[in-house]
C-alpha positions as CSV (number, residue, x, y, z in Angstrom):
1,X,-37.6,56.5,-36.6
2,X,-37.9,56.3,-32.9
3,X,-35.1,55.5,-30.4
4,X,-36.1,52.2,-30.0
5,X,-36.5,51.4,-34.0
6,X,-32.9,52.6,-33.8
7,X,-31.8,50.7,-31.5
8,X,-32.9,47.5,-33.4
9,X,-31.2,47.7,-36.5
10,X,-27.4,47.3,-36.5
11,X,-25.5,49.0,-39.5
12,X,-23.1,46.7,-40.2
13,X,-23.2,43.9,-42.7
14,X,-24.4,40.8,-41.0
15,X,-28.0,41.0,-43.3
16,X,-26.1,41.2,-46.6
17,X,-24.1,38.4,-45.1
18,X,-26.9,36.3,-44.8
19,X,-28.2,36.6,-48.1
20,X,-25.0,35.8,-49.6
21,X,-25.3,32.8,-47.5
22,X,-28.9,32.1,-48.8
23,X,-27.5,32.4,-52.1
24,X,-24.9,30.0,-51.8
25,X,-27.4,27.3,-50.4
26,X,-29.5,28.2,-53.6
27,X,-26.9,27.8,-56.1
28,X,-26.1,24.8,-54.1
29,X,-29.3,23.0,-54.1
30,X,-29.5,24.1,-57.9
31,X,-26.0,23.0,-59.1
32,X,-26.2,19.8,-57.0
33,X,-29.2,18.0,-59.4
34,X,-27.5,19.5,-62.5
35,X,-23.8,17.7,-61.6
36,X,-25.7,14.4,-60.8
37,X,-27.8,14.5,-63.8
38,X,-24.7,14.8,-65.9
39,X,-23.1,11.9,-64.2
40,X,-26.0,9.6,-63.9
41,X,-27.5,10.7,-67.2
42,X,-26.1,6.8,-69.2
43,X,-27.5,5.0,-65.6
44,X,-30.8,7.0,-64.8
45,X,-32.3,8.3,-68.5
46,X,-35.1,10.1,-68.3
47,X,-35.4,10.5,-64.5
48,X,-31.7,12.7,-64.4
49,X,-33.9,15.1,-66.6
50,X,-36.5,15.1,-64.3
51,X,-34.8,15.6,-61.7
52,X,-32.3,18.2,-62.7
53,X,-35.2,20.4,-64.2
54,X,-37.0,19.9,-60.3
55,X,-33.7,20.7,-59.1
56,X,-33.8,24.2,-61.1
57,X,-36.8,25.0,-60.1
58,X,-36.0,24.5,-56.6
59,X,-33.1,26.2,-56.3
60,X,-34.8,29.3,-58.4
61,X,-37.7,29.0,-55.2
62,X,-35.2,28.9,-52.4
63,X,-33.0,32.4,-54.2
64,X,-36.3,34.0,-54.6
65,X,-37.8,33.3,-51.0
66,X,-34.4,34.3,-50.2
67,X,-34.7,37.9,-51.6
68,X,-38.2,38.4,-50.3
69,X,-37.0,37.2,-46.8
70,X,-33.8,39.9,-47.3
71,X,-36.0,42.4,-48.1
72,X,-38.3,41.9,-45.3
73,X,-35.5,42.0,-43.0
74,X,-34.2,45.1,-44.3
75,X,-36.9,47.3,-44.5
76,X,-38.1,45.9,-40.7
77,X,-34.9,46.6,-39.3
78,X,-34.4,50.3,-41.0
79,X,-38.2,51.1,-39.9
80,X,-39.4,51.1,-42.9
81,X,-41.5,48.0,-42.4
82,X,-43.5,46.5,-39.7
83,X,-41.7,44.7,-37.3
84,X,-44.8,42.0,-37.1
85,X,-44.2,41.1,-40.8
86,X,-40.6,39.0,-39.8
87,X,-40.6,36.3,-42.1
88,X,-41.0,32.9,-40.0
89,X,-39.1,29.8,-40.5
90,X,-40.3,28.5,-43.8
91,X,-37.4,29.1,-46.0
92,X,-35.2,26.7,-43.6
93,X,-37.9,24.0,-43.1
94,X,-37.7,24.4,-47.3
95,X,-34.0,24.7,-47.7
96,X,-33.8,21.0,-45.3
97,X,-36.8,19.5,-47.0
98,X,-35.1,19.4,-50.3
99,X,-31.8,17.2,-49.6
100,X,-34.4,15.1,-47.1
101,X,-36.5,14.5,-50.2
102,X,-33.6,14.1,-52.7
103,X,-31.7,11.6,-50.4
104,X,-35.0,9.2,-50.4
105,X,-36.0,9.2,-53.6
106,X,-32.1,8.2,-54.6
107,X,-32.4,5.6,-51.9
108,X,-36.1,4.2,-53.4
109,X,-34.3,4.2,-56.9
110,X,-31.3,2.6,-55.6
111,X,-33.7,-0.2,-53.9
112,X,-35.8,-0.5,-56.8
113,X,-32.6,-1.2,-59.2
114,X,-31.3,-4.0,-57.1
């Protein structure tokens, strides 16, 4: 490791610290489906299943992106990896795509029951 690779990688805690953080969204955006598809289960029918089991599979995609974009980090900023291989922005535009997407499709059901 070179002066400069050192240099890059503080050896605190702020990466783990940002996983945790990633996992809390995940769990989040998983939960969230699952506690409306309980409650709306007698209003909604078949759609709360639907939408629960894309909620799961969501939140499963954002917690794995999350580890592969933790692991990235970690081995770019111990010089392990190649600092060209930094993940990009994908996992936020995912992680704000999904309530985007989830508060639309309530609204078009909420228009389409009145």
């Amino acid at each position: 490791m070179t002066t400069r690779d050192a240099a890059l990688f503080d050896p605190g805690l702020q990466p783990e610290r940002t996983a945790l953080a990633w996992r809390r969204t995940a769990l989040a955006l998983t939960l969230g489906p699952l506690v409306a598809a309980r409650l709306l289960a007698p209003q909604l029918g078949l759609l709360t299943a639907v939408a629960a089991l894309l909620g799961l599979v969501v939140g499963g995609s954002i917690a794995g992106a999350a580890w592969i974009r933790y692991r990235t980090m970690h081995r770019a900023l111990t010089g392990e990896g190649h600092r060209r291989h930094l993940p990009g922005g994908a996992l936020l535009l995912m992680t704000a795509t999904v309530p985007l997407a989830g508060g639309v499709i309530a609204l078009g059901v909420l228009v389409a029951r009145l």
